[in-house]
Every structure is written in structure tokens, then in C-alpha cells.
C-alpha positions in Angstrom: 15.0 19.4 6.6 11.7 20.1 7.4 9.0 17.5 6.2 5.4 17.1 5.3 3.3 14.2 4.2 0.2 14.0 3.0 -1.9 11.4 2.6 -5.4 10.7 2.9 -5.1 7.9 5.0 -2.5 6.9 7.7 -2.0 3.7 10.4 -2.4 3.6 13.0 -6.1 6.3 12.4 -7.7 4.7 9.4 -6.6 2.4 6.8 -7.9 0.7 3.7 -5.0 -0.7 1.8 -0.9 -0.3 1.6 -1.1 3.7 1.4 -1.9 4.0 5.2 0.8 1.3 6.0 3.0 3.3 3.9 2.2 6.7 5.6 2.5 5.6 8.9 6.1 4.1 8.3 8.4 6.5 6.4 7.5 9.6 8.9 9.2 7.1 11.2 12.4 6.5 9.4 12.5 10.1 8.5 12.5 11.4 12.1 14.9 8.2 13.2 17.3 9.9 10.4 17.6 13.5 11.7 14.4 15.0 9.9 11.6 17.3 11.4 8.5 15.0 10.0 4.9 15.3 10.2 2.3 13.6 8.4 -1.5 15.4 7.6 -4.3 13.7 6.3 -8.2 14.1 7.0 -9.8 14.0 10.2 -12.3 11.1 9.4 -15.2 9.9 11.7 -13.5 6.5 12.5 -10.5 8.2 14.4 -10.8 8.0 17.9 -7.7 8.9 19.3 -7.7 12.2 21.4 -6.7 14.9 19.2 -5.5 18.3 20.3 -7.2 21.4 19.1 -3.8 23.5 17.0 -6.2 26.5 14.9 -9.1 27.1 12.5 -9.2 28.9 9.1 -11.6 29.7 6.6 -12.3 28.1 3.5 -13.8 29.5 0.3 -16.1 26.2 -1.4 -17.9 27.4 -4.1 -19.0 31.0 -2.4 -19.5 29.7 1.1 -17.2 29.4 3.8 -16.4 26.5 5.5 -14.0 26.2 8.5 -11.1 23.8 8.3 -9.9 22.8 11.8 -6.2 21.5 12.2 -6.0 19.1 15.3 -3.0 16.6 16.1 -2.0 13.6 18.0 1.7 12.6 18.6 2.9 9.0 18.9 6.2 8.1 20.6 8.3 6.3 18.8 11.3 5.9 20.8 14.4 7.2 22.0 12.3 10.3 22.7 11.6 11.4 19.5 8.2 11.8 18.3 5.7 11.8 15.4 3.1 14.6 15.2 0.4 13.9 12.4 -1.8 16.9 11.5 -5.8 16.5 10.9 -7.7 18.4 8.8 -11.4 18.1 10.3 -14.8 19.5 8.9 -18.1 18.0 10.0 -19.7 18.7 6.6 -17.0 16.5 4.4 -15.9 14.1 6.9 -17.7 13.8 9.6 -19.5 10.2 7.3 -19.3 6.6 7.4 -16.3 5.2 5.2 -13.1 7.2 3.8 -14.0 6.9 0.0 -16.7 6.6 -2.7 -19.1 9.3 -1.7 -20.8 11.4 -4.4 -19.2 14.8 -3.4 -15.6 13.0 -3.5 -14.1 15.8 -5.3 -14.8 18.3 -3.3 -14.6 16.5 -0.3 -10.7 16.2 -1.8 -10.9 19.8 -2.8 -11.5 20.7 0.5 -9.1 18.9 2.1 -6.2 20.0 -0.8 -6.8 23.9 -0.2 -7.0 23.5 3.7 -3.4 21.6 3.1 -2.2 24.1 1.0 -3.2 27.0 3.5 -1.7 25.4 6.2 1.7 24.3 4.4 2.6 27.5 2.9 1.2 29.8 5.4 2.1 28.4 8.5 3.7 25.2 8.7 6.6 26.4 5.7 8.1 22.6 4.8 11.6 22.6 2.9 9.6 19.3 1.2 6.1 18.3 0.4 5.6 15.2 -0.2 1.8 14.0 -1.9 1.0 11.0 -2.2 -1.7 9.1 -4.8 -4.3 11.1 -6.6 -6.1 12.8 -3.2 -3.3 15.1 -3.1 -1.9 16.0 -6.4 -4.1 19.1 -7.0 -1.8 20.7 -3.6 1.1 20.9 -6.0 -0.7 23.3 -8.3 -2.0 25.1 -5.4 1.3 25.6 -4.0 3.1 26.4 -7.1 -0.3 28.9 -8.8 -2.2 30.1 -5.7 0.8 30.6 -3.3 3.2 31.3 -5.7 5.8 29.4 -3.5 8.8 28.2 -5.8 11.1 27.3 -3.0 9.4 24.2 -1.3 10.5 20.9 -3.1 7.2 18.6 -4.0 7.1 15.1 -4.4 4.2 13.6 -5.8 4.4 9.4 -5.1 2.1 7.3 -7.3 1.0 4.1 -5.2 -1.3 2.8 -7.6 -2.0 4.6 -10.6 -5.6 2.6 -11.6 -7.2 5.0 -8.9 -6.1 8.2 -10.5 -9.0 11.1 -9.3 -10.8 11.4 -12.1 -13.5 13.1 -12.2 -16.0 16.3 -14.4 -14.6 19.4 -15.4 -17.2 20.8 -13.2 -15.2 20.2 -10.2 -12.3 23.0 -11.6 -14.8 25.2 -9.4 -13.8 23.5 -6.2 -10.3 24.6 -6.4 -11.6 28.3 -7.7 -9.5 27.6 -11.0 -11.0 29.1 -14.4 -10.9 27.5 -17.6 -7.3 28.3 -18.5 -6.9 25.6 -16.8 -8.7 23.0 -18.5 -6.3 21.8 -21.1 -4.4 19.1 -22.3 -1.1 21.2 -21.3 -2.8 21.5 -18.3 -5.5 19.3 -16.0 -7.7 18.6 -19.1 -7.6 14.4 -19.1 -9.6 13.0 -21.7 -12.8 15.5 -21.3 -11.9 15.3 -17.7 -10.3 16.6 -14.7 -7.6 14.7 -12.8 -6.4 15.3 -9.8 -3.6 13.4 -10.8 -2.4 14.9 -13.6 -2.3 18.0 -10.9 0.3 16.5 -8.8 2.3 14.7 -11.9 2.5 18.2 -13.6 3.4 20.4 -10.7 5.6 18.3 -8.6 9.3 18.7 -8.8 10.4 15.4 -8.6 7.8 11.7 -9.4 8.1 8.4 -7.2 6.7 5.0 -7.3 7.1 2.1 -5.2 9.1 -0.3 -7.3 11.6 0.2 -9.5 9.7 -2.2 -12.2 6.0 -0.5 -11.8 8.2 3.0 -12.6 9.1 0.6 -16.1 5.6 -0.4 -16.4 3.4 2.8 -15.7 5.5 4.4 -19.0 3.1 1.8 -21.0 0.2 2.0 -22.5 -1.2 -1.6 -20.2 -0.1 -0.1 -17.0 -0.3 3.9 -17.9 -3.9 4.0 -17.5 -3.2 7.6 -20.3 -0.8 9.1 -18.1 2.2 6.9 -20.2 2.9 10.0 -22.2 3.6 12.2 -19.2 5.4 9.7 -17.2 8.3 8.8 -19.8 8.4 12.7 -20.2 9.5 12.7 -16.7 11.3 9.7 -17.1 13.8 10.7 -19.9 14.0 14.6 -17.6 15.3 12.5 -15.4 12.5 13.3 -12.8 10.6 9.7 -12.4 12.2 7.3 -9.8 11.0 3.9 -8.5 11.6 3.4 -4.8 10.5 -0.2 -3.4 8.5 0.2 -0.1 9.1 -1.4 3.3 7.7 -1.9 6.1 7.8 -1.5 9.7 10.0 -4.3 11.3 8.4 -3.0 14.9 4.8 -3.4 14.1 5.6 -7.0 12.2 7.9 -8.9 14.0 7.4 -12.6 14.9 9.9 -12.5 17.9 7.5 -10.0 19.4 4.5 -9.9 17.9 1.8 -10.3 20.9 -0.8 -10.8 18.0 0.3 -14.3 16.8 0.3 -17.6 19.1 3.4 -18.0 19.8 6.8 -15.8 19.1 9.2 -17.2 17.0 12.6 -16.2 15.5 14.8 -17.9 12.5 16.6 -19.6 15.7 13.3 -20.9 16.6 11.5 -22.5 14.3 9.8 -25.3 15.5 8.0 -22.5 17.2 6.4 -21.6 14.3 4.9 -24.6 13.7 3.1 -24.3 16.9 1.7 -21.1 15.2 0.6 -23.2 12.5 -1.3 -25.8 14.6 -2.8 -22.9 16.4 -4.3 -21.7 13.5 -5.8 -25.6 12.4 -7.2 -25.7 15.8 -8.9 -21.8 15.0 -10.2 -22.2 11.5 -11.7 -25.6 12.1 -9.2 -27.4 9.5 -7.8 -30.9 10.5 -4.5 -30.3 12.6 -1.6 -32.6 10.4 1.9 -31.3 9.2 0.7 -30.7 5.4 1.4 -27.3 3.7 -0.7 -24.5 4.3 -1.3 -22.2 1.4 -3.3 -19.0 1.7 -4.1 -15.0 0.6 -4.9 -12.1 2.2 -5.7 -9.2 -0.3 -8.7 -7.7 -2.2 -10.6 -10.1 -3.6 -10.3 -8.3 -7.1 -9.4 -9.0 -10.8 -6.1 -7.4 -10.2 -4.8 -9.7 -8.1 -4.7 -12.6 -10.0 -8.0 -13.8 -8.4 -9.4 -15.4 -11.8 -6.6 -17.7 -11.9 -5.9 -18.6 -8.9 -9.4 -19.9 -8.2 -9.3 -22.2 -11.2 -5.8 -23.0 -9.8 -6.7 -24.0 -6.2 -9.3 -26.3 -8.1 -6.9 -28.8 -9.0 -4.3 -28.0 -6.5 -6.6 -28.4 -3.5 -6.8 -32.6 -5.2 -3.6 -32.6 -3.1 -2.8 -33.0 0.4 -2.6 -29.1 0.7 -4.9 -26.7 3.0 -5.6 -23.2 2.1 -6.9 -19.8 4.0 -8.1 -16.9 2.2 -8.7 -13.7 4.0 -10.6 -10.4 2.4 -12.8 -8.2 1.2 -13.6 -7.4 -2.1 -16.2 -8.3 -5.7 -18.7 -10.8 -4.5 -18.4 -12.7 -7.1 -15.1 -13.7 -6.6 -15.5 -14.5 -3.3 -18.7 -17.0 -4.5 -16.4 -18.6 -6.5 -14.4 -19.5 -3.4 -16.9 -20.4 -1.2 -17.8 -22.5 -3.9 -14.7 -24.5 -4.2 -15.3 -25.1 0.0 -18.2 -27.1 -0.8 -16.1 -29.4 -2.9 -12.9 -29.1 -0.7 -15.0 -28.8 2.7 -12.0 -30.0 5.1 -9.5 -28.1 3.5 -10.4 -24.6 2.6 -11.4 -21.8 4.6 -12.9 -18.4 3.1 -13.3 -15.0 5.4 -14.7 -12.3 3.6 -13.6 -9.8 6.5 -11.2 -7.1 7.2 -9.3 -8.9 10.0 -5.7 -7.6 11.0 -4.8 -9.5 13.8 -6.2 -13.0 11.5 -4.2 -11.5 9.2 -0.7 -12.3 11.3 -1.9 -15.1 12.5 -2.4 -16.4 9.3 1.0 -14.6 8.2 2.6 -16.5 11.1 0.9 -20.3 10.8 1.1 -20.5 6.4 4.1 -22.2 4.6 2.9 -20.7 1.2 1.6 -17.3 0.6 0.3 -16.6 -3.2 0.4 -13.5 -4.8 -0.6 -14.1 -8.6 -1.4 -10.4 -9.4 -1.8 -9.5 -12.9 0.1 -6.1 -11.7 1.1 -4.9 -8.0 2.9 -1.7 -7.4 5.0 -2.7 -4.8 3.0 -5.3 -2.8 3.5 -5.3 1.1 2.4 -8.5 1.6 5.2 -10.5 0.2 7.3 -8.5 2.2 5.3 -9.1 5.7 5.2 -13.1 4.7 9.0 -12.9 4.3 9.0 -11.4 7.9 6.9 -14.5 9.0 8.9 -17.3 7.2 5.8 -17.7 4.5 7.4 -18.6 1.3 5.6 -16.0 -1.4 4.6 -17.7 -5.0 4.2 -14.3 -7.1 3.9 -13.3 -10.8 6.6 -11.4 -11.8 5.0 -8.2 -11.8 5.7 -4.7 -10.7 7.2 -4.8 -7.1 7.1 -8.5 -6.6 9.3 -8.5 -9.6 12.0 -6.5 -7.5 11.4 -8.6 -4.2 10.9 -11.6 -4.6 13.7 -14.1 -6.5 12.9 -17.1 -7.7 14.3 -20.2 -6.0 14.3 -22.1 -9.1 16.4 -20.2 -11.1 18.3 -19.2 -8.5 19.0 -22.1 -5.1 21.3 -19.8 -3.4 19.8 -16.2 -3.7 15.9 -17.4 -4.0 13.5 -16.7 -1.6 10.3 -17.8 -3.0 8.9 -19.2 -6.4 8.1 -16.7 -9.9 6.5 -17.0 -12.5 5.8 -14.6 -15.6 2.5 -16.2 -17.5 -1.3 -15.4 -16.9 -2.7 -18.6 -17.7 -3.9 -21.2 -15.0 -1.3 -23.7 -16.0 1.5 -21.2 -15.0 0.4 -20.7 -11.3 -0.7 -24.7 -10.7 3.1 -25.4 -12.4 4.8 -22.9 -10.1 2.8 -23.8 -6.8 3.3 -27.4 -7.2 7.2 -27.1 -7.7 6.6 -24.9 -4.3 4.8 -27.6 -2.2 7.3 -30.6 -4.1 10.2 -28.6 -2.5 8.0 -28.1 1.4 8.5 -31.6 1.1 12.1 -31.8 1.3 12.7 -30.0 5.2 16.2 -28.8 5.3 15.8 -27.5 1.4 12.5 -25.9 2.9 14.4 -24.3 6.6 17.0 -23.3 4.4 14.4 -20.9 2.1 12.8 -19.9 5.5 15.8 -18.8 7.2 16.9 -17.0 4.2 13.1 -15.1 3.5 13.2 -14.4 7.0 17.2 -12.2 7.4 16.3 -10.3 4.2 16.2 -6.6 5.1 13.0 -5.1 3.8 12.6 -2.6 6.8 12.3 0.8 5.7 15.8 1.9 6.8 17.1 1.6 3.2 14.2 3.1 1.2 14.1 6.0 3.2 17.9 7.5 2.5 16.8 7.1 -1.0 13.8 9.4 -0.3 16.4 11.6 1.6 18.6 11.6 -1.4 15.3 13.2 -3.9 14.8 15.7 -1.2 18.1 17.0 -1.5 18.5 16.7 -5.0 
């Protein structure tokens, strides 16, 4: 089969949360699996890789004609084989500071969606489309109205459905769609128009990253309005919930050059050095106590409210902790706050910092992941990969991954918890750093967390099998 994916943002060329991680993994798997692959996604200032010149077209925005260049770059990615991902540059729409959140975003989108949609049924011809989040559903329409191409098969993915494209029904004129087209059997959302209810109307066949956020998103909590669509699909048998890996190359502790020292689940004493490593970075007091820590948006979502109040009272022990992002300042205040109480054993770095990331992933005992909802999550996944034992709510993908040792001594590979209240995560996280204390129970929870196959080698012969459907 021939393959195209489309995203609007891809690792290793720009990146602000799972999507890109996402993006630049499955291509992979597909191509290792016999498939012609390629990924497109906008040609953004921040790329600097060397990109070959492929064509130009013209582009009809609102009257005037702007020209979409398609460049590429290829990446190896061994035995031979290679991944070409497509660019769609313009110097009007892209050519800014940041990926997201400027004024024009929907035309920026628009733009970017008809150049795709040119490109994809005119030239390129895919057997599959796949979209992915709310930057690309209006491509499905395209495809299906403007190029009146029923034979490709589209996949639409949700990755998180709170950022759902929505925007004035001014911006129908983008996409040079009239007003039959501002319904509520069509795009019409609420007095609005969403880009995805484009791609969830139009697409053949609907994915999500976990098998429970597929559950949740058919509820009014986690729908966000599209609930009433979503079971539709569901009960047409047309919704499907795939968890998402990652890349067991790019995060691997035996060869990781990022981290201190390399380290397998044969080696792991050498992960402590990893751990003292990190003390002697941060600033924190170098002693064998459990390290606790988060990297994630500092946002509501992820359980930030009560985790803060949590760490209050859990920091009274002998405990360190690390938190690493970006996000609401407030949040992050509120951490820097508890510093000044906990001064030796808390450190807080508002930063976008891979590299600290995996050290940190590599050096932590406990990683904590109290979100109020999480499509998949990737970070439990990459903490499992690093012998960090996760403490999660039982939400959405952390509900699929990650079994609680409580319950369950010889399947569990981290510690759950269903509750929203700070009682619930100090509860859970204190049973966690109770059983750190005992070393063979602990190895024994390490080892496992760390042969658990979350690669993407599995998740992608389930895509297969939708393409084929």
C-alpha cells in the first residue's frame, strides 16, 4: 500500500507535544512492514534541515494566489530503507516564530489543507490518507467534495480532542466552500466551524490512541460536543482505539548517548549511577532516597492541582522530586513556591529540555502522572523504558498501560488510582515509595516495567489491519 500522513508537526523537524513523536514513529513501522510511507506536514521556520526542492503550485486564498512549494528530506532508517517526509512551504503562512496560536490560524490551516489535498489527489495518488488531529480534518472533505476521489481510504486519528479547530464561520471562505456547507449535518458546530467535525464526517474509518479515551470521548465530560458523532461511529462500527508507542531506537537506556551512563535490566546498579549523576546536576543532596518527578505541561489537565497540594505533604518525607516544563504560570508559582519550603529537595525547570528530559527519565524511581484525562500518554511509556515506576490516574491511555501493582503483584507495573481528590494521589504515592523501600520487591517492578513491549511494532499491524479493511 501506498501511504500518506499528515500531520502538522513531526520529530525529528518540529515538535510541541506527543503528535510529533507520534508522526515521526509509525511512518517507521510502516515502511519496516512492507509499506510505501511518507509523512507531509508544514514547512515551518524552525526546520533547518536541507530540504530538496520537488514542485510548486498555485493556490486560490480568498481571490489571490499564493504558491505552495513541496520540498522533502529523507532520513535512513536502516536496512536501506528510507523515510521521505513532504513540506508544504509558504513564506506568507509559515515563514513565523512558533507553530501555533497566530491570529490567521485558520487559514494558515486552510492553506496548508488544500496544498495537501492538491498534492495527494493529483500527484502523489495514496491507496490511504491518514489525518491526524483537527489541522487536517478539513482534507477529508476536500478529497471526498473538491476532488471527487472515492477510492482513497481516509483515516482521521483524534490525539487529543480538547484542541478541536474551532473557529468563525467566516473562515468557510478559506476552503472556497459556500453556505451549503454550514450545517449541523455538515461543519456547522455550535455557531461555528470545525475543522474537526471535517475530518470526523468525511473519513472512512476514526482512531484514537487508547482503547479507553475511544470509551471516554463518546461522553459528554470527555466529548467536548462531538459525543453525539463519535458513538454514531462507534455503533457503525467505524471508531477504534489504538494505544500509541514509541520508538524503542530513539529511547533506549542501553544506548542512549543522552543519559550518563547506559544501562540494561541486566545492569542495574548502572542506573543508579544515572541517578547520582542527576543529584550531582540539579544541585540536590546525593543519598539513595527515592526520586519522584514530572515532565509534562504544566496545565490543569494533567492533574497539576493536585499534585501540588500532594507533594506538600509528601515532600515531609525523605523523598526528592524534579519537575520539568512549560506551561500556566501559575502553576508553575505554585511549585516554586513549595521550593522555598522544601529548598534541598525540590527542583522546578520551567524549560523545554529533551535531553534533561532522559536524564531525568533515566535517574527517577517514581514518575507521576495524575492527569484528570490523557489520551494515550507517552510518558509512562518512555519511563517504563527507563525503569521509572509510573503512579497514574486511571484515565484514558494510562488506564490501558499501566497495571496496578497493588491489585495485581505479579502483572503490575506501576501504582493506579481512580479518585481526583489530594488524598487519592498522597495514598497511592506513599504505598509507592513504602514498597521503593523493600529492594528485591522494587528490582522485581523494574525488571518487569522495563521487558514490557510498548514499541510500536504491535500498534502498527493494527493500523495495517484499518487500512485494509
Amino acid at each position: 500500500m501506498k501511504i500518506l500522513y499528515v500531520a502538522s508537526e513531526v520529530v525529528p523537524y518540529a515538535k510541541s507535544g506527543g503528535l510529533a513523536d507520534v508522526a515521526g514513529s509509525l511512518p517507521k513501522e510502516l515502511i519496516k512492514l512492507g509499506h510505501d510511507t511518507s509523512i507531509i506536514m508544514p514547512r515551518y521556520k524552525m526546520i533547518t534541515q536541507d530540504l530538496t526542492y520537488v514542485l510548486d503550485f498555485p493556490i486560490n486564498m480568498n481571490g489571490r494566489t499564493e504558491t505552495c512549494i513541496i520540498r522533502k528530506h529523507e532520513q535512513e532508517i536502516g536496512n536501506g530503507k528510507k523515510l521521505t517526509t513532504y513540506f508544504v512551504d509558504n513564506a506568507y503562512y509559515f515563514d513565523r516564530d512558533g507553530m501555533y496560536c497566530h491570529p490567521d490560524e485558520a487559514e494558515r490551516f486552510a492553506f496548508f489543507d488544500k496544498a495537501v489535498a492538491e498534492f495527494s489527489n493529483r500527484i502523489l495518488k495514496p491507496d490511504v490518507l491518514h489525518l491526524n488531529d483537527w489541522q487536517t480534518g478539513p482534507i477529508a472533505l476536500l478529497t471526498r467534495d473538491r476532488y471527487n476521489n472515492k477510492h482513497v481510504k481516509i483515516i482521521y486519528t483524534i490525539h487529543n480532542l480538547e484542541y478541536n479547530g474551532r473557529f468563525n464561520s467566516g473562515n468557510l471562505y478559506h476552503f472556497d466552500l459556500d453556505w451549503s456547507y454550514f450545517t449541523p449535518e455538515k461543519l456547522e458546530f455550535f455557531g461555528d466551524f470545525s475543522f474537526t467535525k471535517a475530518g470526523l464526517l468525511y473519513s472512512d474509518i476514526i482512531t484514537t490512541v487508547s482503547k479507553t479515551y475511544a470509551q471516554e470521548i463518546q461522553t459528554e465530560k470527555y466529548g467536548f460536543g462531538y459525543e453525539g458523532i463519535l458513538r454514531y461511529k462507534s455503533e457503525d462500527k467505524k471508531l477504534f482505539g489504538i494505544v500509541n508507542g514509541i520508538d524503542y531506537q530513539e529511547f533506549n537506556p542501553a544506548i542512549d548517548d543522552e543519559i550518563y551512563t547506559n544501562f540494561d535490566v541486566t545492569t542495574l546498579n548502572k542506573k543508579k549511577i544515572n541517578k547520582q549523576k542527576l543529584q550531582e546536576e540539579l544541585g540536590l543532596p546525593v543519598k539513595d532516597v527515592p526520586i519522584l518527578s514530572i515532565i509534562s505541561r504544566i496545565v490543569q489537565h494533567k492533574g497539576v492541582d493536585i499534585l501540588v497540594e500532594s507533594m506538600n505533604e509528601i515532600l515531609k518525607q525523605d523523598v526528592q522530586f524534579i519537575v520539568l516544563g512549560v506551561g500556566e504560570q501559575h502553576y508553575i508559582n505554585r511549585f516554586k513556591m513549595l521550593k522555598e519550603r522544601y529548598e534541598d529537595k525540590i527542583i522546578v525547570k520551567d524549560i523545554f529540555d529533551p535531553v534533561l528530559a532522559k536524564k531525568i527519565y533515566a535517574g527517577s524511581d517514581i514518575f507521576m502522572m495524575p492527569s484528570m484525562f490523557e489520551p494515550c500518554g507517552l510518558s509512562q511509556l518512555i519511563s517504563f523504558r527507563y525503569g521509572t515506576i509510573p503512579v497514574a490516574r486511571r484515565t484514558g491511555g494510562l488506564n490501558d498501560t499501566v497495571v496496578g501493582y497493588l491489585g495485581n503483584k505479579e502483572e503490575g507495573n506501576g501504582f493506579t488510582f481512580w479518585g481526583t481528590r489530594t488524598e487519592d494521589l498522597i495514598e497511592v504515592t506513599n504505598k509507592a515509595i513504602q514498597t521503593y523501600s523493600d529492594k528485591d520487591t522494587w528490582t522485581s517492578l523494574v525488571e518487569r516495567a522495563m521487558t514490557q513491549d510498548y514499541s510500536w511494532a504491535h500498534s502498527a499491524k493494527e493500523y495495517i489491519k484499518l487500512y485494509e479493511m
